[in-house]
C-alpha positions as CSV (number, residue, x, y, z in Angstrom):
1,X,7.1,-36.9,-2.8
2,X,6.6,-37.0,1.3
3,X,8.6,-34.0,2.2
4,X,10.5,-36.8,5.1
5,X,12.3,-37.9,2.1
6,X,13.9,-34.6,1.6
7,X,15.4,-34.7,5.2
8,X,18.8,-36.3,4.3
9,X,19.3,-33.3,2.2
10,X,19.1,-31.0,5.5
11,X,22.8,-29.8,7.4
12,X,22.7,-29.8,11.0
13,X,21.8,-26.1,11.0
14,X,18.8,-26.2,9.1
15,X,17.7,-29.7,11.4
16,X,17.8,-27.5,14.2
17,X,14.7,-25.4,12.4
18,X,12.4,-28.4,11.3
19,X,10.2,-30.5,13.5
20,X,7.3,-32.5,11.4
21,X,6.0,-34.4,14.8
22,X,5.8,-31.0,17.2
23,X,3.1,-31.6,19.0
24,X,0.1,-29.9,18.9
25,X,1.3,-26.8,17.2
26,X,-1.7,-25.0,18.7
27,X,-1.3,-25.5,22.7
28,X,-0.9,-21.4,23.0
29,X,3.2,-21.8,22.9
30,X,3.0,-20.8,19.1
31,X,2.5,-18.3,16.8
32,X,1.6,-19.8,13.2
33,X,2.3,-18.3,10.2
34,X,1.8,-20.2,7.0
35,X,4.4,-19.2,3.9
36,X,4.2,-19.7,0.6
37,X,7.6,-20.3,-0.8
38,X,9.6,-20.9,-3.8
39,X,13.3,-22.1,-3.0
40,X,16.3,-19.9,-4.8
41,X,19.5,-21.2,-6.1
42,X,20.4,-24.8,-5.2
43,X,18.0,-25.6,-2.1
44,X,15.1,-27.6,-1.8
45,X,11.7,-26.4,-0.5
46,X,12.5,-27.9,2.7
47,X,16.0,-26.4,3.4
48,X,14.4,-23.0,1.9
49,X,12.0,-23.4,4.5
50,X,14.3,-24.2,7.4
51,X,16.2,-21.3,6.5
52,X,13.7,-19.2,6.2
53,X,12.3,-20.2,9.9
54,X,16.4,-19.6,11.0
55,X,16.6,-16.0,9.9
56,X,13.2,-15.3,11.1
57,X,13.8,-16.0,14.7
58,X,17.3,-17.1,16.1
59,X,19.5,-17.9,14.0
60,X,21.7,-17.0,11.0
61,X,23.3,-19.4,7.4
62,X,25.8,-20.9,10.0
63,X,25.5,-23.0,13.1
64,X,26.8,-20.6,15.9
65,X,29.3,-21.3,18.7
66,X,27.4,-19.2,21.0
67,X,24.1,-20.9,21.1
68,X,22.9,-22.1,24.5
69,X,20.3,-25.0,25.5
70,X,17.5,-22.3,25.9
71,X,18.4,-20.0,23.0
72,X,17.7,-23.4,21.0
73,X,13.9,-23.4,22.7
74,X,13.5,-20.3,20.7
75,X,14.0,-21.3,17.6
76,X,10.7,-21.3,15.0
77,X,10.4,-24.8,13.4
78,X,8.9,-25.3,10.5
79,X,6.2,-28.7,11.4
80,X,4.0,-28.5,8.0
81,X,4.6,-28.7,4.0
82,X,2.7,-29.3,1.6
83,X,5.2,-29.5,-1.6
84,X,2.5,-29.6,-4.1
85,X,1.4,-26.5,-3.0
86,X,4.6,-24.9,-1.7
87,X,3.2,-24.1,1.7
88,X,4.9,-24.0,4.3
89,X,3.9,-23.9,7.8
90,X,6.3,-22.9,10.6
91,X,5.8,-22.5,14.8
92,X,7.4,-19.3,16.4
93,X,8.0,-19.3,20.1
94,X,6.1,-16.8,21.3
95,X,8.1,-16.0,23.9
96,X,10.1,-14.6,21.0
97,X,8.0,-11.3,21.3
98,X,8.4,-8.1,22.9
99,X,5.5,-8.4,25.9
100,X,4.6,-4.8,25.1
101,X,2.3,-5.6,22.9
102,X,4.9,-4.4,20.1
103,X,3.4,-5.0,16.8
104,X,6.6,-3.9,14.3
105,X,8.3,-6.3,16.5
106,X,6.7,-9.2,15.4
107,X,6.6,-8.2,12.0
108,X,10.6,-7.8,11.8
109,X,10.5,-11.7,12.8
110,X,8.3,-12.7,10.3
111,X,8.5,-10.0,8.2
112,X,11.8,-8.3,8.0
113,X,15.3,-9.8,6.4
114,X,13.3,-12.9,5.2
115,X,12.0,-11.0,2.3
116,X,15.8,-10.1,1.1
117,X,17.0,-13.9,1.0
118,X,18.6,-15.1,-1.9
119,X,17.8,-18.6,-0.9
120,X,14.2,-17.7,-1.7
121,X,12.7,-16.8,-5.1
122,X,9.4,-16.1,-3.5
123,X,8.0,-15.8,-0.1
124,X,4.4,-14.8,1.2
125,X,2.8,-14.9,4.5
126,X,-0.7,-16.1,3.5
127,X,-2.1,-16.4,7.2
128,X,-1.3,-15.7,10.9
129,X,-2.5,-17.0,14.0
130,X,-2.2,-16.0,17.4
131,X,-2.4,-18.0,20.4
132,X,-4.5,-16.8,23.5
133,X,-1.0,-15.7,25.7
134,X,-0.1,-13.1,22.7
135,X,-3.3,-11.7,23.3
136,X,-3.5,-11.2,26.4
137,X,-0.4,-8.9,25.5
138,X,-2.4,-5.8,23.0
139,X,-5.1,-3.6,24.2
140,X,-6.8,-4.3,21.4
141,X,-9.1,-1.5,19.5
142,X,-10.7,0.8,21.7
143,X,-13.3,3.1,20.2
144,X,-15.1,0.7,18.0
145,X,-17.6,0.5,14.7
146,X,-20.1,-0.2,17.7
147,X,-19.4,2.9,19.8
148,X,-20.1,4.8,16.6
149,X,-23.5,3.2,15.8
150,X,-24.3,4.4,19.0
151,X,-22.6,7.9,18.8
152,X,-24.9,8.6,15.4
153,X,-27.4,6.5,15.8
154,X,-27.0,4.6,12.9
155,X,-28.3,0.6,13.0
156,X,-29.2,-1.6,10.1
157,X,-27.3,-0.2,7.3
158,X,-23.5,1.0,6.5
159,X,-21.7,4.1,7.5
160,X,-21.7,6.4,4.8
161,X,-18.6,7.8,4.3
162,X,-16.6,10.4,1.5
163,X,-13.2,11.2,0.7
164,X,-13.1,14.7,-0.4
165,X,-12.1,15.0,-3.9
166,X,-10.1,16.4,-5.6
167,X,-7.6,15.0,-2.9
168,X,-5.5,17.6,-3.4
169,X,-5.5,21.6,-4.2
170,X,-8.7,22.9,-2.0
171,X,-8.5,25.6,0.0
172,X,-9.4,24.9,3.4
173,X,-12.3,26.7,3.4
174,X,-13.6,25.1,0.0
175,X,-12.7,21.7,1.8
176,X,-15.1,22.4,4.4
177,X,-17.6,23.5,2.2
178,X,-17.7,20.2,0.5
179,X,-17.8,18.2,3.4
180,X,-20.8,20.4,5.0
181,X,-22.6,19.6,1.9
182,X,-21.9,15.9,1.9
183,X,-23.2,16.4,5.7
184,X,-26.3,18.1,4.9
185,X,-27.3,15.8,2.1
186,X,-27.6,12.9,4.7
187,X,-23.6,11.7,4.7
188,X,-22.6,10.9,8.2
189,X,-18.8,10.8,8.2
190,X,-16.3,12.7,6.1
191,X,-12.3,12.2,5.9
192,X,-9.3,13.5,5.1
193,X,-7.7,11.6,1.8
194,X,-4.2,10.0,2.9
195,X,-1.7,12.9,1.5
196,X,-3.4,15.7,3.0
197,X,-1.2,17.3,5.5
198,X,-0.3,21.4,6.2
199,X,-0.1,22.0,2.7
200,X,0.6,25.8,2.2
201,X,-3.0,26.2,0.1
202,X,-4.4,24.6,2.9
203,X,-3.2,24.7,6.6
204,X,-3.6,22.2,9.2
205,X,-5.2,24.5,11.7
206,X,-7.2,26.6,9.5
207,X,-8.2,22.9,7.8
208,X,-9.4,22.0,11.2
209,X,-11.1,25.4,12.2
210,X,-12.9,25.0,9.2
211,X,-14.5,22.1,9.4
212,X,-15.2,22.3,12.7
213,X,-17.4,25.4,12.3
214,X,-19.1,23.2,9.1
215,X,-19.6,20.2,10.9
216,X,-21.7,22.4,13.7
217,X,-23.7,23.6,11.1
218,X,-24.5,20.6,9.4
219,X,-25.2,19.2,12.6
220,X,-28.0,22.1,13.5
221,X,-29.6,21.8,10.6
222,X,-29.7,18.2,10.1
223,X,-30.4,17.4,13.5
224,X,-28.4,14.4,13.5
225,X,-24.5,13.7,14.7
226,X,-21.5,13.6,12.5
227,X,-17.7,12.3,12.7
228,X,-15.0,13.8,10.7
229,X,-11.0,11.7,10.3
230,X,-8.5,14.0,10.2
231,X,-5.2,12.4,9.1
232,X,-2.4,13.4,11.8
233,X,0.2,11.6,10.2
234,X,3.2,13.8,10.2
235,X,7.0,13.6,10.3
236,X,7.6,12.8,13.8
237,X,6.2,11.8,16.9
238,X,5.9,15.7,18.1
239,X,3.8,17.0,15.4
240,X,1.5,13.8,15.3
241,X,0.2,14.7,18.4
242,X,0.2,18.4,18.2
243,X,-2.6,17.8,15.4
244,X,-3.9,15.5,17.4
245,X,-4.1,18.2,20.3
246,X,-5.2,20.9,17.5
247,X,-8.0,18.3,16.3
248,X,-8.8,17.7,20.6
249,X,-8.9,21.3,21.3
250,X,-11.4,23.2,19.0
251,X,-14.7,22.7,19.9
252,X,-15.8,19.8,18.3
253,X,-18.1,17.8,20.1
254,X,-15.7,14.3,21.7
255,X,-16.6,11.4,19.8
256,X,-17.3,13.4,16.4
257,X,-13.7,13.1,15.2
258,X,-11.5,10.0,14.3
259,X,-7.5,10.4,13.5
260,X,-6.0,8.5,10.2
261,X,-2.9,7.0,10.4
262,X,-1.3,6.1,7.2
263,X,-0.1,3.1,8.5
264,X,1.6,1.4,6.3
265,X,3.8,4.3,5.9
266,X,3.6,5.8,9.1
267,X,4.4,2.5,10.8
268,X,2.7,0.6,13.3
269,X,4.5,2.7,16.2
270,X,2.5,5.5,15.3
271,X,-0.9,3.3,14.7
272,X,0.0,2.1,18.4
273,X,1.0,5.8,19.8
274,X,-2.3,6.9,18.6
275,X,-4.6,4.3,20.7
276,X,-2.8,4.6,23.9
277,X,-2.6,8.5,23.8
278,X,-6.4,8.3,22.9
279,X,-8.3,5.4,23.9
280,X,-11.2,7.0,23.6
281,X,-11.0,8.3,19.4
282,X,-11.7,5.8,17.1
283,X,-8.2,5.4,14.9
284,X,-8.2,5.0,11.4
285,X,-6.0,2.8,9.5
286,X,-5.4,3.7,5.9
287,X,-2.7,1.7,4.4
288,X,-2.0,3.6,1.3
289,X,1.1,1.4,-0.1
290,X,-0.5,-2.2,0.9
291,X,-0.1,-3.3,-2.6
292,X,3.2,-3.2,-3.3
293,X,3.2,-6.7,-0.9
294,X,-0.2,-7.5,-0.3
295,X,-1.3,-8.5,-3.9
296,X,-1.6,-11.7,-5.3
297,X,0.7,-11.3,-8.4
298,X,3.6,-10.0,-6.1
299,X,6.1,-13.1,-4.6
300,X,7.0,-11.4,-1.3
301,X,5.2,-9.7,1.1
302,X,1.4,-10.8,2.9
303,X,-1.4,-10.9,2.3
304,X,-4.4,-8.4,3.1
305,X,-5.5,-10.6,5.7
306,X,-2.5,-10.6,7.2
307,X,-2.2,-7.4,7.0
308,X,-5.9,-7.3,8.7
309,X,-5.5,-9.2,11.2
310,X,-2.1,-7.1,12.4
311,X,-3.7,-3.9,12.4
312,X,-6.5,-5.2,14.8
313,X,-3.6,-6.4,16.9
314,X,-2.1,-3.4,16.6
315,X,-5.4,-2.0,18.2
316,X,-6.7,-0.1,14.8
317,X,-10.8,1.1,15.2
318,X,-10.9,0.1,11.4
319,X,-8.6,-0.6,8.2
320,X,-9.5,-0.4,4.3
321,X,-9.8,-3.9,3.2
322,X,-10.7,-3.7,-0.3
323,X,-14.0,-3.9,-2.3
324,X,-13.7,-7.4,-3.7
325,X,-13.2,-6.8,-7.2
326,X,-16.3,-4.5,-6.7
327,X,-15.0,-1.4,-7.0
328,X,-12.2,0.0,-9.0
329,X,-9.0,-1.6,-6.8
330,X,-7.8,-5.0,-7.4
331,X,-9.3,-7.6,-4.8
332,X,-11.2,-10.9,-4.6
333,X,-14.0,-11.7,-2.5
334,X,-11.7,-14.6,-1.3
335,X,-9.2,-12.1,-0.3
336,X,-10.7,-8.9,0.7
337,X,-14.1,-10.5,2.8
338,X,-12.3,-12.9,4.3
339,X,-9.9,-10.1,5.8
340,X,-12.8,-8.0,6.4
341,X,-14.8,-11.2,8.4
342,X,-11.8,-11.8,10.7
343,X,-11.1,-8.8,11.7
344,X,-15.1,-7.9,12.3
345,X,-15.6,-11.5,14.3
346,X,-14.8,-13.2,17.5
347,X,-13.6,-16.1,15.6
348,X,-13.0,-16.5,11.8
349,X,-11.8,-18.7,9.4
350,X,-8.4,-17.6,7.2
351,X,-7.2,-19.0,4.2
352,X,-5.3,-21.5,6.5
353,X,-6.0,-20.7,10.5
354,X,-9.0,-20.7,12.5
355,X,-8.5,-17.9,14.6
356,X,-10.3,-16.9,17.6
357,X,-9.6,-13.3,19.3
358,X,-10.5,-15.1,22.5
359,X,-8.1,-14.7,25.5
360,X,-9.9,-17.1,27.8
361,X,-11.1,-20.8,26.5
362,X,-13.1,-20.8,23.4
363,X,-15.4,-23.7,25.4
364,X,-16.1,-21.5,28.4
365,X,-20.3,-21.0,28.1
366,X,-19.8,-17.2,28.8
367,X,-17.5,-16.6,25.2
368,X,-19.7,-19.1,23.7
369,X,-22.6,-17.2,24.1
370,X,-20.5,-14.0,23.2
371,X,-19.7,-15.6,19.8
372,X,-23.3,-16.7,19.4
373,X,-24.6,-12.8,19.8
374,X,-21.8,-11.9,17.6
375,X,-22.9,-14.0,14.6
376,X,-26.3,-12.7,15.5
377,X,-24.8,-9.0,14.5
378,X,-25.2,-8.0,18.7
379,X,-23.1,-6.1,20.5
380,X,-20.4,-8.3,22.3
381,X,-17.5,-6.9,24.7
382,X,-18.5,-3.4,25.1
383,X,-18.1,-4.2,28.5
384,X,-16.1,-6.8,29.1
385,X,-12.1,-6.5,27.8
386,X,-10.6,-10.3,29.5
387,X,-12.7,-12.2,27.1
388,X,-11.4,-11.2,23.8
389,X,-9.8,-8.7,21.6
390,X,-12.7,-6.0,20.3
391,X,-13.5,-6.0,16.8
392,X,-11.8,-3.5,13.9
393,X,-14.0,-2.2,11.3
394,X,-13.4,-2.9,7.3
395,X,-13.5,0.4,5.5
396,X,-14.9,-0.3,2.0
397,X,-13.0,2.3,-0.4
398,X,-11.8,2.1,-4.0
399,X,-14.1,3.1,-6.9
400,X,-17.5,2.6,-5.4
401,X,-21.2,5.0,-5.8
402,X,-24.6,4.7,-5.2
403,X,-25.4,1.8,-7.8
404,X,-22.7,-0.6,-6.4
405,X,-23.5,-0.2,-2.8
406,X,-26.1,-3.2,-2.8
407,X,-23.8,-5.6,-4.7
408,X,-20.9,-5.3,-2.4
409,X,-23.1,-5.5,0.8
410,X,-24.2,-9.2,-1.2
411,X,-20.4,-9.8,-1.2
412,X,-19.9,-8.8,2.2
413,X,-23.3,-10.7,3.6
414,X,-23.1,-7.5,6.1
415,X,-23.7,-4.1,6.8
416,X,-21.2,-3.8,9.3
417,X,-18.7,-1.5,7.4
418,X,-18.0,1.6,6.6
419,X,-18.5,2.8,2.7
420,X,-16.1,5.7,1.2
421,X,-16.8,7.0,-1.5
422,X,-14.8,9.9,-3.3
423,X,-15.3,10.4,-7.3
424,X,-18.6,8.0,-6.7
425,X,-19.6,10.7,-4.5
426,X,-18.6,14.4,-5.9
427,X,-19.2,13.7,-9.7
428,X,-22.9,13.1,-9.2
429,X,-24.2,15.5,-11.9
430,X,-26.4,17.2,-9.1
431,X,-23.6,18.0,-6.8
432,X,-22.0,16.7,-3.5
433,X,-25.2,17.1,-1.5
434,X,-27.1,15.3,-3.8
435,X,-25.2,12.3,-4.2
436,X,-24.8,12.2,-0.6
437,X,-28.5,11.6,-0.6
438,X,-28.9,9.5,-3.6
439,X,-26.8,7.4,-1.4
440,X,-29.0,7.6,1.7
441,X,-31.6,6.5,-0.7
442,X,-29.8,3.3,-2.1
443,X,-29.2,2.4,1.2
444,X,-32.9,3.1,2.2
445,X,-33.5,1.0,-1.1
446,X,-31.8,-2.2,0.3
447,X,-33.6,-1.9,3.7
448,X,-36.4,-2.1,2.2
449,X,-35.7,-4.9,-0.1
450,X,-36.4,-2.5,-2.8
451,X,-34.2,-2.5,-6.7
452,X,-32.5,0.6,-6.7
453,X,-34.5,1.3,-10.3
454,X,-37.7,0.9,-8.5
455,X,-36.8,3.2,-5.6
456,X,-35.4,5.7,-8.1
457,X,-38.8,6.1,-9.7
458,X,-39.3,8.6,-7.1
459,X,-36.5,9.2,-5.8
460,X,-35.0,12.3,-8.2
461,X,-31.2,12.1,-6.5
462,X,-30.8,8.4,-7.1
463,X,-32.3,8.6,-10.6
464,X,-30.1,11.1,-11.3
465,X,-27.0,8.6,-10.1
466,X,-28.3,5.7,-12.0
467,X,-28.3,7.4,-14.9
468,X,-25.1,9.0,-14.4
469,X,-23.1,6.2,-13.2
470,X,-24.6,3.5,-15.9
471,X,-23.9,5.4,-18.9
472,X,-20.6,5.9,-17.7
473,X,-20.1,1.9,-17.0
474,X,-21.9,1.2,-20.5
475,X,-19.1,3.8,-22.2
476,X,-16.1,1.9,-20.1
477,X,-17.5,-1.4,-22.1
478,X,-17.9,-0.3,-25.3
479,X,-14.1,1.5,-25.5
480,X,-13.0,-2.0,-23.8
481,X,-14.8,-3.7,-26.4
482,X,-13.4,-1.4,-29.4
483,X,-9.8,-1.7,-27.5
484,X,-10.0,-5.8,-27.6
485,X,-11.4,-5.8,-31.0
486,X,-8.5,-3.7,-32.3
């Protein structure tokens, strides 16, 4: 069926939401988003949709007396469906928008009462796209996976991360023990796990103290810089920034410390409080609670590109993204490296929009070239903020160790990323600060085009983690096989 043939079915309200022949959708006056829904009750995919695009930016389940000529301009319309597919694809205004660069503001447009409908059985943003004059709107990330190749002099290969585990129930003086010896066994980059907080067994400003004074050491004896995220998330806007101050104020060396934001839970005020009170740290996006709308078996929400490409609008440093099935979290490579490409490039392709972060034309020579160099893996826009949003870094966390490091980066076909690895990290037989460098040497491994087993020969720390972490997968099989055979 052509979806026209469904237009007879439409009432004068939703007709005022529905425009097949806008055209070009893409001039810069649009936002895109494409849905994918499933109509509730007695409407048709069509009048679903035009509802949908009602609630979502002027209007309400009524034709109103009070509109006006130009309150009509604002309206989203809804130019695209496929019916076979139930996608959707509607234009917002985007003159709709706080110009503050106001992230949550979008989101309660596109976002926000849709989801409680009853006209809709299911509803999922799969893709966004934003025109050049948004843009132009959001500072865009600041302190970026480039600055901090530079600040540790780290080229060619991942940033090795850990999450200190357990997550929970160190002291902070044990917790800072850990992380020196994840430090001193080659690790560059340690974080907080996304509950930690003041617990009373382990104070924020002792916390801090503490690793401080470990990070110095490590960095003495290694010779080589470090970077520690501490998560200021808090319960109001006050204390956020006290830690942030507490974190500012020790003697940590500027650039060697990130703040987390738990996002998702936080909000996306607090992700944008962070970047324009600190410009110049990067900000860490951990979206603890993603799942609940970002995966594929749940019928409302978005998806984790989505999700993605907001957080490097709302000027993030980096975000998890997922391992791609790779690790121990659900994810696809469809899903998880395409969020992690678009946020990481000038231009990308999504699972519906091509989407460049360019806010001048995507012909002119100058961001042609930039996009050349940046397919190249060089440095684009240190320098240079008109031409385009910066890039946000995918932070690869969720089940991964030594012996799976080489088959994501084949998933990823990059090295830009950051790795985190917690259990994969502190249950290596030989300790933290071995597995720290039984993962320097996998990654020395793939640089040098060399099978982990090879390397391993003589290399004792990643023998040890092969052997570990193998055995461990083999057992996992063989109770899965007893499980399905019973």
């Amino acid at each position: 069926m052509d979806v026209r043939e469904l237009f007879p079915t439409l009432n004068p309200h939703q007709l005022a939401y529905v425009n097949l022949d806008l055209p070009n959708p893409q001039n810069g006056e649009y936002m895109l988003c494409a849905f994918h829904i499933i109509p509730g009750g007695k409407l048709n995919i069509l009048q679903a949709a035009c509802e949908m695009a009602a609630e979502s930016s002027t209007g309400t389940n009524f034709l109103v007396q009070t509109e006006t000529p130009f309150s009509r301009e604002m309206n989203a319309l809804v130019y695209k469906a496929d019916l076979e597919k139930n996608l959707v694809r509607v234009a917002y205004p985007r003159r709709l928008f706080d110009r503050g660069g106001n992230v949550q503001n979008i989101l309660t447009y596109i976002a926000g009462n849709v989801f409680g409908m009853k006209e809709i059985q299911a509803l999922k943003i799969l893709d966004v796209r934003f025109p050049p004059s948004m843009l132009e709107q959001y500072d865009g990330p600041s302190y970026t996976l480039d600055d901090m190749r530079k600040y540790l002099n780290v080229y060619e290969r991942p940033i090795l991360w850990t999450i200190i585990k357990p997550k929970m129930g160190l002291t902070s003086a044990e917790y800072a023990e850990v992380a020196y010896d994840f430090r001193v066994g080659g690790g560059d980059f340690v974080k907080n796990d996304e509950p930690q907080a003041n617990q009373d067994f382990c104070p924020y400003d002792k916390m801090v103290a503490h690793v401080a004074e470990a990070m110095a050491k490590a960095v003495k004896e290694t010779g080589h810089k470090k970077v520690h995220s501490f998560n200021v998330s808090a319960s109001d806007y006050e204390t956020m920034l006290a830690r942030c101050e507490m974190v500012v104020n020790s003697w940590m060396e500027k650039w060697s410390y990130a703040f987390l934001i738990d996002g998702t839970t936080a909000g996306w005020m607090a992700v944008q409080t962070l970047r324009r009170k600190y410009p110049e740290v990067f900000i860490h996006f951990h979206r603890a609670g993603h799942g609940a709308f970002t995966r594929p078996e749940n019928p409302i929400g978005y998806t984790v590109l989505v999700l993605s490409k907001f957080a490097r609008l709302a000027w993030a440093s980096g975000i998890h993204t997922g391992t791609a099935g790779v690790g121990k979290m659900a994810g696809t490579p469809e899903e998880d490296i395409t969020a992690a490409h678009n946020i990481l490039n000038l231009v990308g392709e999504g699972h519906i929009f091509h989407q460049s972060r360019g806010t001048i034309p995507e012909t002119d020579k100058d961001f042609v070239h930039d996009v050349q160099q940046d397919i190249a893996h060089h440095t684009v826009l240190q320098d240079d903020s008109r031409r385009a949003i910066k890039k946000c870094c995918p932070i690869i966390s969720g089940g991964l160790n030594p012996t799976l490091l080489k088959a994501f980066i084949d998933v990823m076909q990059s090295v830009d990323f950051i790795t985190t690895m917690g259990a994969g990290c502190h249950a290596h037989p030989g300790g933290t600060q071995k597995w720290a460098t039984a993962l320097v040497q996998s990654c020395e491994a793939y640089t040098k085009w060399i099978d982990i087993h090879e390397y391993a020969k003589t290399h004792e720390e990643l023998a040890q983690a092969i052997e570990f972490f193998e055995k461990k997968e083999n057992k996992d099989l063989r109770h899965a096989a007893r499980r399905e055979s019973n």
